[in-house]
Structures are given as C-alpha cells and as structure tokens.
C-alpha positions as CSV (number, residue, x, y, z in Angstrom):
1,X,135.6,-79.5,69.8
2,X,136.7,-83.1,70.0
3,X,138.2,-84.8,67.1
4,X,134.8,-87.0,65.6
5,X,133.4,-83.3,65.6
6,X,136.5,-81.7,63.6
7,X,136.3,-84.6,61.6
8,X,132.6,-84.3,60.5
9,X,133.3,-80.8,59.7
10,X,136.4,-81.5,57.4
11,X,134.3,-84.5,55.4
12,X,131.4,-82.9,54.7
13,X,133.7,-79.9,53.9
14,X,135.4,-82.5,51.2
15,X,132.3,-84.4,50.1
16,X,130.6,-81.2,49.0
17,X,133.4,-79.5,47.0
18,X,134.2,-83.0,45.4
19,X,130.2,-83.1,44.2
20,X,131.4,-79.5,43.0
21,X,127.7,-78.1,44.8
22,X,129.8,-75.0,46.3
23,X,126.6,-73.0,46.8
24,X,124.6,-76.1,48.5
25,X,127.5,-76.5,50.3
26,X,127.8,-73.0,52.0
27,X,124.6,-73.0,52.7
28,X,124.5,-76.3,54.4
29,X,127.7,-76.0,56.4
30,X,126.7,-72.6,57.6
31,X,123.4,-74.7,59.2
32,X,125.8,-76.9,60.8
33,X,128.0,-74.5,62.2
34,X,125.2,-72.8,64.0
35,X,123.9,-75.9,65.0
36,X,127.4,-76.4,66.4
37,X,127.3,-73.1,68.1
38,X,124.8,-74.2,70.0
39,X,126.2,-76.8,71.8
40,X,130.0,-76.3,71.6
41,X,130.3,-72.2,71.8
42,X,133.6,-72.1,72.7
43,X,135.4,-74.3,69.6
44,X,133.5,-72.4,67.0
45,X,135.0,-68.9,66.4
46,X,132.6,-66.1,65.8
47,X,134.5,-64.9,62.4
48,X,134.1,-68.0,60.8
49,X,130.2,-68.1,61.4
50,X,129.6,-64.4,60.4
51,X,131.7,-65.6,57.1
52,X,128.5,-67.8,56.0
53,X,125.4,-65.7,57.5
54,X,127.2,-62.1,56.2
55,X,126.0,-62.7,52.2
56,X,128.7,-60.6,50.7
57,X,131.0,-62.9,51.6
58,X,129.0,-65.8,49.4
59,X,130.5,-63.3,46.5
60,X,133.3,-65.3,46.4
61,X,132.6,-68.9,47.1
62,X,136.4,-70.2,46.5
63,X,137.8,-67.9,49.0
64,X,135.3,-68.7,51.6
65,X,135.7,-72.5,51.2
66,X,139.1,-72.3,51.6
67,X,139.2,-70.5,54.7
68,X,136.7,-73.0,56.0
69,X,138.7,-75.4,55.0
70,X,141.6,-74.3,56.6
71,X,139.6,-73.2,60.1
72,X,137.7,-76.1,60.9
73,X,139.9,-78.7,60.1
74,X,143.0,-76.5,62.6
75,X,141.1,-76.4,65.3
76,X,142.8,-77.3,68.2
77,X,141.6,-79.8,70.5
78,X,142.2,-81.2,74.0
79,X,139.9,-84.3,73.3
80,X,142.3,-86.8,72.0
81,X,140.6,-89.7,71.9
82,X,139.7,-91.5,68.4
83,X,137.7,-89.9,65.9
84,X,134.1,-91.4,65.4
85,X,133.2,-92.3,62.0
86,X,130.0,-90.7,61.4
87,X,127.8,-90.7,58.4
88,X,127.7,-87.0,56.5
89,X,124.4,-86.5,54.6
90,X,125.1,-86.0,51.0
91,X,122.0,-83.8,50.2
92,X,121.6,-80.1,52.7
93,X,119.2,-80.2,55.8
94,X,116.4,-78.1,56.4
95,X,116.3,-76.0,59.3
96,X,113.9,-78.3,60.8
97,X,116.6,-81.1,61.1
98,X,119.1,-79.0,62.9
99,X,117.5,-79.2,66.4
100,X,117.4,-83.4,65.9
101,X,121.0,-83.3,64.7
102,X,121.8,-81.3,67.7
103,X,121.0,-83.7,70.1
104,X,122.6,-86.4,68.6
105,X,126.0,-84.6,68.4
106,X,125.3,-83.9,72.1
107,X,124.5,-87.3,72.8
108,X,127.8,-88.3,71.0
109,X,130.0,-85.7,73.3
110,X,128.5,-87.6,76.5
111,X,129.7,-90.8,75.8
112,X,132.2,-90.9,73.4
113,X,133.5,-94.3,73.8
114,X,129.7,-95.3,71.6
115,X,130.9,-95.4,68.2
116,X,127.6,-95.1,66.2
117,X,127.5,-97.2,63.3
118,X,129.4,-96.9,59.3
119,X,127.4,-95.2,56.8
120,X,130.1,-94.8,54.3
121,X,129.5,-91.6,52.0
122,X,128.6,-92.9,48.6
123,X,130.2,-89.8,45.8
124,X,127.4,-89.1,43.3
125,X,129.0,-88.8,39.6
126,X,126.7,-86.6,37.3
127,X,128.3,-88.2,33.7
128,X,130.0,-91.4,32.8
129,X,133.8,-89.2,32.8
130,X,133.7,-88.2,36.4
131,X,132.9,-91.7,37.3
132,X,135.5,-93.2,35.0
133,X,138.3,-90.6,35.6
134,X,137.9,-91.1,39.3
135,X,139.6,-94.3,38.6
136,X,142.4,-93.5,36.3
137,X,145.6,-94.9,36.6
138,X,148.0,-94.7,33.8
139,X,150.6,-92.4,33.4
140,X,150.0,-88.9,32.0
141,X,150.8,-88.0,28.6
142,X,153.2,-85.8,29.9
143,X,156.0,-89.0,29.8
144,X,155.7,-89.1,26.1
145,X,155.8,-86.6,23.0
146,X,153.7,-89.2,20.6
147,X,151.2,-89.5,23.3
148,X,150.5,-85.3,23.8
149,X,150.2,-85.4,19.7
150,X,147.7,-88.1,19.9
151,X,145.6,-85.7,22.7
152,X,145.6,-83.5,20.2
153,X,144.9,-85.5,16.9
154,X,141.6,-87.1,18.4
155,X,140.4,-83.2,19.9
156,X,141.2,-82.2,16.0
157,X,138.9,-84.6,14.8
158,X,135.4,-83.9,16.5
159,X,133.3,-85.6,14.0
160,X,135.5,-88.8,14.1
161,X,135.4,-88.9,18.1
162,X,131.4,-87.9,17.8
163,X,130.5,-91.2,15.9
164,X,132.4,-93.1,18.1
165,X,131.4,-92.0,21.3
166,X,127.4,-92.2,19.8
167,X,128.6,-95.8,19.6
168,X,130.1,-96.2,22.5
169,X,127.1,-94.3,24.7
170,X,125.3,-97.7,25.5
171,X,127.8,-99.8,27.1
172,X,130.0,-97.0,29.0
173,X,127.8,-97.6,32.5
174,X,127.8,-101.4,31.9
175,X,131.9,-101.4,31.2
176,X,132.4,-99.1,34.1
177,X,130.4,-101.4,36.1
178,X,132.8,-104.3,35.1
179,X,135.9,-101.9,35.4
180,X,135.4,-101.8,39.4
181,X,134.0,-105.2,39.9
182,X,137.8,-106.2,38.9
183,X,139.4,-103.2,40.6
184,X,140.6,-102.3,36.9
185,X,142.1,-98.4,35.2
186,X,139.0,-96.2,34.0
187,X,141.5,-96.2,31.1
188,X,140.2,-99.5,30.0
189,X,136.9,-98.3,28.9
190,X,138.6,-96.2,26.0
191,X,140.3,-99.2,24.8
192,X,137.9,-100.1,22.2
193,X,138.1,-96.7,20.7
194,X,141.7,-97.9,19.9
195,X,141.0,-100.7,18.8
196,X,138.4,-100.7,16.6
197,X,136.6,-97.5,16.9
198,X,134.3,-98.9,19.3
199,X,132.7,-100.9,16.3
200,X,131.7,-104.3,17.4
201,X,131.8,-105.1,13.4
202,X,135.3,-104.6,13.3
203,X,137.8,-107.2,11.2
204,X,141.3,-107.2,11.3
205,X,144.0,-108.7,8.9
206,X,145.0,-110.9,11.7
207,X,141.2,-111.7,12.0
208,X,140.3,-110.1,15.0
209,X,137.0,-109.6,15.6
210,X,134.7,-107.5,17.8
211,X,135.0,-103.9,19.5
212,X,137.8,-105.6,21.8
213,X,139.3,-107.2,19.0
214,X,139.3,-111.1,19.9
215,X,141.0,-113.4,17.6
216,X,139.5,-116.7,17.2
217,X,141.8,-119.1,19.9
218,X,141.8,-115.8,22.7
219,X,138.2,-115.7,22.3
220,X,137.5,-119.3,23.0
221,X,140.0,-119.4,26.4
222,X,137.7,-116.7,27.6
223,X,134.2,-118.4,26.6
224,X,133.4,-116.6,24.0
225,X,131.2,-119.2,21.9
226,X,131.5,-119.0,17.9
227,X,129.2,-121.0,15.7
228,X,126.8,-121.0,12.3
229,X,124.6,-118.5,14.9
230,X,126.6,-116.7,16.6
231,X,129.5,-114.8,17.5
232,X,130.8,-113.8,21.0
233,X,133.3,-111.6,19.6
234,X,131.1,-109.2,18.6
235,X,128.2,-109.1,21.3
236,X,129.4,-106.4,23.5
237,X,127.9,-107.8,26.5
238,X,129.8,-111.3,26.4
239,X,132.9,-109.7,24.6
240,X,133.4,-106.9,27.4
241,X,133.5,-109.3,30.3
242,X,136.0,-111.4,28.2
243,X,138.3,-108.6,27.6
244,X,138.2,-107.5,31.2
245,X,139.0,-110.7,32.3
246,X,141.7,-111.1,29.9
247,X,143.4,-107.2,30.9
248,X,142.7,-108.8,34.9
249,X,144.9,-111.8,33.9
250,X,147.0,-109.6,32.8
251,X,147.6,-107.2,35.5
252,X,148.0,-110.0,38.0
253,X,150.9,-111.5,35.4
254,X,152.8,-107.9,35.3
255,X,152.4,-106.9,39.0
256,X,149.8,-104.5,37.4
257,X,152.2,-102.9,35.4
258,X,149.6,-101.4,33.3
259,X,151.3,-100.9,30.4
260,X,152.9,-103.9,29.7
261,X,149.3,-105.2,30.6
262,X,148.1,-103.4,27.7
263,X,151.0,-103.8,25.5
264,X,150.4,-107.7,25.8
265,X,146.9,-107.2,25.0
266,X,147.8,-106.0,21.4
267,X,151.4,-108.1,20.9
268,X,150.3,-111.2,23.1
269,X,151.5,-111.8,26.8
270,X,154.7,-114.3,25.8
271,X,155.9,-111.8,23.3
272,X,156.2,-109.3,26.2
273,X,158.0,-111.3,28.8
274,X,160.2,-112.6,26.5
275,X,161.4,-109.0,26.1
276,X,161.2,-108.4,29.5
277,X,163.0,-111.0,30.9
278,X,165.9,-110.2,28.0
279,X,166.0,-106.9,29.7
280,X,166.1,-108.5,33.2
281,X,169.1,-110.5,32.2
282,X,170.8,-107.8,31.2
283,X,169.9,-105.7,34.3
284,X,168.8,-102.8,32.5
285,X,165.3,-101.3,32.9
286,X,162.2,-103.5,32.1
287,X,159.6,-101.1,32.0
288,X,157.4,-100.7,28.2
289,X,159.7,-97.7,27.8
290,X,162.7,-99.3,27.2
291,X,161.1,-103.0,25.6
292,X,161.9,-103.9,22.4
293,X,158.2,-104.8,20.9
294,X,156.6,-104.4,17.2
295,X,156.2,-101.1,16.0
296,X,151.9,-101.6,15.6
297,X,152.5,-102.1,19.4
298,X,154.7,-99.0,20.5
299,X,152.2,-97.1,18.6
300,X,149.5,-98.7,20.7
301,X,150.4,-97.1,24.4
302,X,150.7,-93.2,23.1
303,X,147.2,-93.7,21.8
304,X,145.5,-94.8,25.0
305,X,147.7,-92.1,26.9
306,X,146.4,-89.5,24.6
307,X,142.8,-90.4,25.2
308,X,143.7,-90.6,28.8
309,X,144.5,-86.9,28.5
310,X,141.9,-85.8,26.0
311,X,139.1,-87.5,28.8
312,X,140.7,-85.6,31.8
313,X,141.2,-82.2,30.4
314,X,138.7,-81.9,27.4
315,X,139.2,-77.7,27.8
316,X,143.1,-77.9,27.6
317,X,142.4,-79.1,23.9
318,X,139.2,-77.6,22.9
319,X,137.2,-80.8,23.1
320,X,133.5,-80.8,24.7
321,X,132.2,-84.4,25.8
322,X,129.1,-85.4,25.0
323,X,127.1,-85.1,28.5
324,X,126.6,-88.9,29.1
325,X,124.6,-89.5,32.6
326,X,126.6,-92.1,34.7
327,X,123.5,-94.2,34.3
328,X,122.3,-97.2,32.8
329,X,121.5,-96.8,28.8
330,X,120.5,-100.1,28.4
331,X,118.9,-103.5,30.0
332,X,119.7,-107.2,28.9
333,X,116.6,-109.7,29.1
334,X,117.0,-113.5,28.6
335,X,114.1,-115.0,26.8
336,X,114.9,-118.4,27.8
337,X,114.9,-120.1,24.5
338,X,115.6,-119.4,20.6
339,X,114.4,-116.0,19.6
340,X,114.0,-114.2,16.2
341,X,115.6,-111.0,16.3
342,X,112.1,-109.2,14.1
343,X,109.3,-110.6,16.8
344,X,111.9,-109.6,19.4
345,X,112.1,-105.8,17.5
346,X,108.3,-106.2,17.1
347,X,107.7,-106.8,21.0
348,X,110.0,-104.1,22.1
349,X,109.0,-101.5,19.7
350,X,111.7,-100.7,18.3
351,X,113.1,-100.4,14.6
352,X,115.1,-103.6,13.9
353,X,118.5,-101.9,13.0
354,X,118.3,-100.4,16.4
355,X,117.9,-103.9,17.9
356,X,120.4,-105.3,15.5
357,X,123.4,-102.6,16.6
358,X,122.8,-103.7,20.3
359,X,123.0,-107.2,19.3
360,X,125.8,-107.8,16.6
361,X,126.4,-110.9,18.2
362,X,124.2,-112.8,16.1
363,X,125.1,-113.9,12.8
364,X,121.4,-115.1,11.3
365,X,117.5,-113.9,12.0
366,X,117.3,-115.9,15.6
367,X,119.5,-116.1,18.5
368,X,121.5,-119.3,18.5
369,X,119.6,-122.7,19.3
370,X,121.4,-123.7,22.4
371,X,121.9,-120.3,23.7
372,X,123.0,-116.9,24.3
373,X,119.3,-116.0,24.3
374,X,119.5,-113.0,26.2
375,X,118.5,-109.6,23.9
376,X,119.6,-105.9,25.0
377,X,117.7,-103.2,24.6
378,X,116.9,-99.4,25.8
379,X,115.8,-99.6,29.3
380,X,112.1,-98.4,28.3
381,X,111.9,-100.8,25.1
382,X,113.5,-103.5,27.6
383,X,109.9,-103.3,29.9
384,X,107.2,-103.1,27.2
385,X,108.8,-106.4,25.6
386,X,109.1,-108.2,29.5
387,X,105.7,-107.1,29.4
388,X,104.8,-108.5,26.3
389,X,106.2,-111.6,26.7
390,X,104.0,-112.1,29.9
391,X,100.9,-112.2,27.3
392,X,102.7,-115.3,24.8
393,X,103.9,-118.2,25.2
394,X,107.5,-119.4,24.4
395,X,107.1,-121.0,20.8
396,X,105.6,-117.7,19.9
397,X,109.2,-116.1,20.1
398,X,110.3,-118.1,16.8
399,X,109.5,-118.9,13.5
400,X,110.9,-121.9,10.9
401,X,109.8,-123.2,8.0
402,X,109.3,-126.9,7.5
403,X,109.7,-129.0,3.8
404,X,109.0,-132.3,3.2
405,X,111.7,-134.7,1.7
406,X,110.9,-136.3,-1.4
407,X,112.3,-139.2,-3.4
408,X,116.0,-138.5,-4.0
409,X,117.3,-135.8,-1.2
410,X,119.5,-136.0,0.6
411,X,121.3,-134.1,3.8
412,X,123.3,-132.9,2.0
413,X,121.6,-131.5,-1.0
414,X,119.2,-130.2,0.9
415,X,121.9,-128.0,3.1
416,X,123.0,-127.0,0.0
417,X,119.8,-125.9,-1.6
418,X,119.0,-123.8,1.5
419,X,122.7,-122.9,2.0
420,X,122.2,-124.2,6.0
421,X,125.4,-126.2,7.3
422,X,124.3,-130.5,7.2
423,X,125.3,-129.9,11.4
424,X,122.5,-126.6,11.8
425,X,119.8,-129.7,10.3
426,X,120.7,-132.1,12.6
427,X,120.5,-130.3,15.4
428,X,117.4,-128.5,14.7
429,X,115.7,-131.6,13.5
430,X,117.8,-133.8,16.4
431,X,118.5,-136.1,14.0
432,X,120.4,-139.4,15.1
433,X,121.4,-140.6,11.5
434,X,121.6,-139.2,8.0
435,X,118.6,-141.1,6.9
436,X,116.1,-139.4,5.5
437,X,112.4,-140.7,5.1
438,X,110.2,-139.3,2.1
439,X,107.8,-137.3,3.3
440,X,109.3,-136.5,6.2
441,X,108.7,-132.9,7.6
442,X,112.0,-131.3,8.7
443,X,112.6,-127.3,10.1
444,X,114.8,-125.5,8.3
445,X,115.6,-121.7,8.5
446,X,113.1,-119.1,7.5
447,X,112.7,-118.1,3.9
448,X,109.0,-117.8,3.3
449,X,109.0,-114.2,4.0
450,X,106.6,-113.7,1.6
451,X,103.5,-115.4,2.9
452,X,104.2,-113.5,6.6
453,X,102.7,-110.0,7.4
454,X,104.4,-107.2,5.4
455,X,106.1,-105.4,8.4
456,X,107.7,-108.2,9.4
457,X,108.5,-109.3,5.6
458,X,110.1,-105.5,5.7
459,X,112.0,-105.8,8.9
460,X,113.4,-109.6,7.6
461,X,115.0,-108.1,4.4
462,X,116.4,-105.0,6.3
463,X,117.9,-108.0,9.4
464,X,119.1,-109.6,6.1
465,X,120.6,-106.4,4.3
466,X,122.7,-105.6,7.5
467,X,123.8,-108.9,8.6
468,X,124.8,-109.2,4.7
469,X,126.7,-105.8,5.2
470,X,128.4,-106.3,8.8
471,X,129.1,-109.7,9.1
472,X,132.9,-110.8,7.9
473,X,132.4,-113.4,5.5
474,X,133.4,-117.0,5.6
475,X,136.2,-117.7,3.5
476,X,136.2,-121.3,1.8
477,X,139.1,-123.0,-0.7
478,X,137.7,-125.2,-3.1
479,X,139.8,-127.2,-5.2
480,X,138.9,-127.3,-8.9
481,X,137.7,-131.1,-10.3
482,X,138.1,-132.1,-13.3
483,X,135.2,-130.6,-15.9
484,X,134.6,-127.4,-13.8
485,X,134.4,-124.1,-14.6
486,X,134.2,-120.7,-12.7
487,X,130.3,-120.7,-13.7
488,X,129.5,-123.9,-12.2
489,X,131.9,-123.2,-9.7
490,X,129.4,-120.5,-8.6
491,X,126.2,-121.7,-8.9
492,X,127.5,-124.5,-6.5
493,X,128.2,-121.3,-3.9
494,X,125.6,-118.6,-5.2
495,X,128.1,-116.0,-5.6
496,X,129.0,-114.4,-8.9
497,X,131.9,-115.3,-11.8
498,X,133.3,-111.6,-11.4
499,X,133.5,-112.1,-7.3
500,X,135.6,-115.6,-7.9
501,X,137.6,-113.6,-11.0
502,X,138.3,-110.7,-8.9
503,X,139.0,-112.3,-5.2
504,X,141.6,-114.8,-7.0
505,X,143.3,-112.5,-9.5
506,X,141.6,-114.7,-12.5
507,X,141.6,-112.6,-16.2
508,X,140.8,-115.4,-18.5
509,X,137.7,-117.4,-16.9
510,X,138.7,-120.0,-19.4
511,X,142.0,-121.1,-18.1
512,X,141.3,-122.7,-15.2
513,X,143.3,-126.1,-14.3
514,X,142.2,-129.0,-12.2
515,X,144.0,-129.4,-8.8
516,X,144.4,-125.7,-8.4
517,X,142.5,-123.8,-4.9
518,X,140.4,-121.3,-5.3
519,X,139.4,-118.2,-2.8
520,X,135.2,-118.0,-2.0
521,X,133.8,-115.7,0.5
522,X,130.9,-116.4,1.4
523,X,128.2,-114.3,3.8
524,X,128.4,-115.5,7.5
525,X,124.6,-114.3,7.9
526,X,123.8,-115.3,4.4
527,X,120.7,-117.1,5.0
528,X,119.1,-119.7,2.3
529,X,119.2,-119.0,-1.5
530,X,115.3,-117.8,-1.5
531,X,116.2,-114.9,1.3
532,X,119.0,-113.9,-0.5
533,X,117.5,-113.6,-4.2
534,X,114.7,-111.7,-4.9
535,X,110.8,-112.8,-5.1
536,X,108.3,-111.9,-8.1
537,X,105.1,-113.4,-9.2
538,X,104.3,-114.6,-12.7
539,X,100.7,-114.3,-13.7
540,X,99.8,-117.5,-16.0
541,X,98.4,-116.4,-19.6
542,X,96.9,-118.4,-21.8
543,X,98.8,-120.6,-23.5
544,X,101.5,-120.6,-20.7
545,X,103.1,-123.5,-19.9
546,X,105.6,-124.7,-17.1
547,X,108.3,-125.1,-19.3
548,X,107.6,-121.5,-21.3
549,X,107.5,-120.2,-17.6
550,X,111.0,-121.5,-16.3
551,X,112.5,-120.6,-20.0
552,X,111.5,-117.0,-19.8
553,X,113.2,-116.4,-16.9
554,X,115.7,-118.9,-17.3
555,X,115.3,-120.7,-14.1
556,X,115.1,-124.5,-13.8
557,X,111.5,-126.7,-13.6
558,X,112.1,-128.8,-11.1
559,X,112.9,-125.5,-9.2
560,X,109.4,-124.1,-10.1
561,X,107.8,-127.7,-9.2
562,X,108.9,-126.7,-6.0
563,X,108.7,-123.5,-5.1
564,X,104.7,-123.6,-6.0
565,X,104.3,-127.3,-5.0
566,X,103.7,-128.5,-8.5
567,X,104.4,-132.0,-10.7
568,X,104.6,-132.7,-14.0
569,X,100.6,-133.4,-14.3
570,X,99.7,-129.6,-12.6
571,X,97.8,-127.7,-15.1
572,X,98.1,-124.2,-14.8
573,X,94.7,-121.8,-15.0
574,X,94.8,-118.5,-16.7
575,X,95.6,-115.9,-14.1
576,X,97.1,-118.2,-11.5
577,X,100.1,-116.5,-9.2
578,X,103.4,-118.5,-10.4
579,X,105.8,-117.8,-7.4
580,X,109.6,-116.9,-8.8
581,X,112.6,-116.9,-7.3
582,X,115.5,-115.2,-9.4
C-alpha cells in the first residue's frame, strides 16, 4: 500500500478516536478496509479485516482500535514517494459510497504524481471545554502546591462555581471565538472567573470595573468609551475584545511567557519588568516563580492554574461541568441609532432583566446618543426583534420627554432639577450657547412614565431598580459654603442626611464647618428626580386649595404648578387628578 494510502488509514484512524465516536468509527473503517481489499489485496492482512466483520471482537473496542492503530499505520511499503494529502470524511459512509471511493483510490494509485486538492479535517467539539482545552497552554497545577488546593477549593464549592458558570454560559463561544482569532491560551476564558466571578457588575477598591476588571486609564488605551450613558467596562462584548487585546500585547512583550502575561495583567506590565530585569542583572532565574511581585498577585497565578486543572480533569475532583454546546448562545444586533433598552426588551420578547444582564454596559434607559447601539440578545429573541424592526421606523426605537423653558431657567437649574449632566442637554438639544429662550421646547430624559402604557411603565421602574442596584455610583466632594447644612446639603443631591452622616463618619449633623469636603455618592444610572421618587395622585375635595395640597404633603407650589401645568390663577374642580411627586 503506498504511503497516501497508509496515511488515509492512520488519519481517519486519529480523527475518529479524537471525536471519541469509537463505535462509528469501527464500523466505518471496517467499510474502508474492505473497500481497500478490493483493490490492494495484498497490503491488507486478512486478520486485521476479520478483526472488524467477526462482532465479538467489537466487545472490546479499545483493544481493537489499538491494534488497528498499530497495523495500518506499520505497514510496510515499497512505494516511497510523498504522501498525498487527502481529505477524510468526518461523518461514516454508506455502503453505497464504497464502490465511488474505490475508484478514486484506484485512480490515485495510477498516477500518483496528481495530488488532489486540501480539504483539511475540521475537529467537531460537542461542549465549549473540549473546544477550549484543545487550546490550553499553561503549566499544570502539578508545578505548584497553592495551585492543586485551589483545584480543589473551587470543585468543593459547586454552588459557587454553578452561579458563575450560569453567568458565564453566554459569552464562552464568543470569547473562544476571540481566543483563536489572537492565537491566545483556552486558559484566558476562565480569567474572569478570577477576577470578578464572571460579574460584569464588579467594583474593585482600586476601581476596577467590568468582568475583566478594567480600570479607568487601561480601559480608555483599549477603546473602551465611558460617559453619562455608558460604560465599556462592563459590556462584555466591547470589554472582552479589550482584554484580549490587552493579554495579546502582552504575550508579544514577554516572548509569550504566559505567566508573566497574566501576572502583569493583575500588577501592571512595568511592575513586572522592573522585577524581571532585577533578576536579569543578577543572572538568576526570571521566570514568575522566582519574581518578587505583590502578594494579591502571587495569589493570582495558583488560581488560574487551579481552574486550568479543575476544567481538564473535572472527575479527578468530583466536579461535573455543566454540558455547554460549543455553539453560539447569543447574537449582537446594531440598531443604528439611540435605543431604549424597554422597546428594545418589548421587540425582542424578552423580560427586561434578561435584556439588561446581557447589556450592563449601559448606565441609563437608552443606549448612548452617539453610539454603541448594538443590543445582544438570545439567538431566537435576536430574529423576532430584526424582524420587528423591519415593520418601524427608526424614531420609533426611542422615547424623550420635551419641557418648555419659562421665565427664569436656566441650564443649569434645569440639569439640576432633572438630575441630567448641563453636557447630556447640550448634546441632545445640540445646543451652540447656553441661551435659553422661554418657551423653548428642549428633550430631556424620560420621566413621564406615568402617562405611557402600564407594561412598559412596569418594565421602566424594574430598568430603573437594577441600574440603581448594579451600577457603582458616582462619587462627588462638595465643599461646604458658608450657611449650609447637611439638609440642604441633600436636597441639592437628592440623597438622604443619614447617607451624607454615615458615608463621612458625621455624629452631630449640627457641627458642620465651612471649607470642609464632604463624600456624596450618587447613582450612575440615577435617572431625573421624578423616576427616582414615587408617583401618587391627589383627588381635589372641596375646599381644596393649591397651597392646602402642597402643605399636606409638604412639597413645594411652584413644584405642583409644574408637575400639572398650573399658575397661580388655575382653579381647581372637585374631583380633579392632582399629580404628586414625593
């Protein structure tokens, strides 16, 4: 048999045992060997082919693939010439393929200088694990005591490893994905669990943010915007490409020396050189092993050795994997312009805390103005909202409110009043100067949930409730004028007198001094005053004035003038709706 035949025998010998299909694969090789038989009688040898007709001998499947193994790829040969690459199907013949395949291994013998051509064999991974541990590269957890007990902490906490891997589910495909395009460790996926328990919500002390765990300045070198809208740190679709990026940058600086890849990745690149190059100069070993680095950071390698080893031999600790296909969970669809996140739950049918967990990027109720507008969703939810959006037109995808300045706003005051950054109304209003015009109409951020359709009313609070939940606040220092106190103090930034008391170590509210700096923190995706407070409705009795209205529920009456577009002349009519915002 020349050598392009011993060769197709040994592949598709390999291919099938790598698929792990050990029955398919008897069966199919048996088909080939006859086939075989047929035209080269003399290089086949008759035990071998009674081995896969005979069925007792498909009793024990190991045992026969290994003599196979061993049989077809010794035989001897006096055709020397090069072996032909030849594709090897992936999926078993039927019998009425053999006679076709025949001929063209014949036709192959006749003229063996025609080198048909590449078909390289593409290996089929059933889950996400076999895909990723294909690619592995770091050292075993063998090198390293703290690594093997980290194996065995994360196997001894099932629960733990079950929420984050449930979180980690709908971007494993899409990391993997970006793991080969950059010729990157399957490691590297797991680095999230690490850092940040694969929680794109995650803030550190240092102010890290994002599954990845992007500080502010990193995060900007690798495009990750942040604004009022949005932040990149935290959308695992921009923040995964970043961090790749970032580990690729890395590798190239360390001669892909993994783990000082990874150790700069938690203790920053010039930390690590430094200590390598102090090494270097005192020609002893430079590898993390021997580094002097922080102790956070020498923690940081046994961790993502142990999941290295958990991942590739789940039974040696006890651990089961969740069965995650190695396909994709999830589809990314750019709207083209500024979306709000409820229409965009409402059009893909979906619950809006579902949409809202794919998209943590954003900080308020829309996608930013200028951009990312792209929304990810379940592959299934991802067509019935393309096919949606076929049906409406673009304005349809967002919703504002609009108020009308009167005599005496300002810019500022009325950023203030809606708690919307002066910059957010410029550029949603593209406004050249700070001049405002009375009665000018100007689009401000939705808070009129109220008048909308209930579901979406629903959804809105719920968007609201998370954002309020998730989101690391904003801290601000304000420095006390003279004649403040901590009440006016937090009017001025709608939080409470206990918050202010508690975040700056305050016991006596009353002995606060001018010049001194004060802590607030302050909702990112806190939206305007209205969205954050809660809505009731005043019926008007008899007798009922606007100023016994706004005293009974201690409110102000230019605030109620506004909220129910009243003046000082409005009469009110027994049984009128009052709107109230407390």
């Amino acid at each position: 048999m020349n050598a392009h035949l011993e060769s197709k025998i040994c592949r598709f010998c390999v291919v099938k045992l790598v698929n792990s299909k050990l029955l398919t694969a008897f069966h199919a090789l048996n088909r080939h060997i006859l086939a075989l038989k047929l035209t080269h009688p003399e290089s086949i040898e008759v035990p071998i082919r009674r081995l896969f007709v005979h069925p007792k001998y498909l009793l024990a499947p190991t045992v026969a693939t290994m003599l196979l193994l061993l049989s077809a790829c010794a035989v001897q040969t006096k055709d020397h010439s090069p072996a032909i690459a030849d594709a090897i199907p992936t999926e078993t013949q039927n019998n009425d393929d053999i006679g076709a395949e025949n001929n063209d291994l014949a036709e192959n013998n006749k003229n063996p200088t025609t080198e048909p051509s590449e078909k390289p064999t593409e290996i089929v991974y059933n889950t996400i694990w076999e895909r990723l541990e294909a690619s592995f590269a770091l050292p075993t957890c063998e090198v390293d005591a703290a690594s093997k007990r980290w194996a065995q902490w994360y196997a001894d906490h099932p629960d733990y490893m079950a929420r984050v891997l449930k979180r980690a589910e709908p971007w494993l495909f899409y990391i993997a994905d970006e793991l080969e395009k950059r010729n990157l460790p399957g490691e590297f996926a797991y680095l999230p669990i690490v850092e940040s328990a694969f929680d794109p919500f995650a803030y550190s002390h240092m102010n890290a943010a994002g599954a990845w765990q992007f500080i502010a300045s990193t995060g900007k070198h690798y495009g990750l915007e942040q604004n009022w809208w949005y932040d990149g740190r935290r959308d695992m679709y921009a923040a995964t490409k970043a961090a790749l990026n970032y580990l690729r940058d890395l590798g190239d600086r360390f001669d892909e020396d993994w783990l000082l890849a990874l150790a700069s990745y938690n203790a920053g690149e010039g930390r690590v050189s430094r200590a390598v190059k102090r090494q270097q100069a005192k020609n002893k070993p430079a590898d993390f092993w021997n580094l002097r680095l922080p102790k956070e950071t020498r923690g940081y390698i046994p961790k993502m050795l142990g999941l290295r080893c958990l991942f590739e031999n789940p039974e040696r600790y006890d651990f089961t994997l969740p069965p995650i296909p190695n396909t994709p969970q999830v589809a990314m669809i750019d709207t083209g312009t500024q979306t709000d996140l409820v229409l965009a739950a409402q059009l893909a049918n979906i619950p809006i805390q579902q949409l809202y967990a794919l998209n943590p990027g954003y900080s308020r109720w829309a996608t930013a103005p200028d951009g990312p507008y792209r929304i990810v969703l379940p592959r299934l939810n991802a067509e019935d909202m393309t096919v949606r959006m076929s049906n409406i037109g673009p304005d349809a995808l967002m919703r504002w409110d609009f108020v009308a300045v009167e005599s005496g706003d300002t810019l500022g005051g009325l950023a203030q009043r809606h708690n919307v950054p002066i910059e957010v109304i410029r550029a949603t209003n593209k406004l050249a100067t700070d001049t405002l015009q009375v009665d000018q109409r100007l689009r401000l951020p939705r808070e009129g949930v109220d008048s909308l359709d209930p579901l979406y009313a629903a959804a809105a609070a719920e968007l609201q409730k998370l954002q309020n939940k998730l989101v690391a606040p904003t801290r601000i220092n304000h420095r006390i004028r003279q004649g403040e106190s901590l009440s006016t103090i937090a009017r001025k930034y709608k939080v409470r007198v206990a918050d202010i008391q508690r975040w700056n170590g305050i016991s006596d509210p009353g002995k606060i001094r001018a010049g001194k700096s004060l802590k607030i923190f302050r909702s990112k995706a806190g939206g305007s005053s209205t969205r954050n407070s809660n809505r009731v409705s005043h019926t008007v009795q008899r007798g009922d004035s606007l100023w016994k209205i706004a005293n009974k529920y201690k409110i102000k009456m230019n605030d109620l003038k506004r909220w129910n577009k009243l003046n000082s002349k409005s009469v009110l009519q027994p049984g009128q709706k009052i709107k109230l915002v407390l």
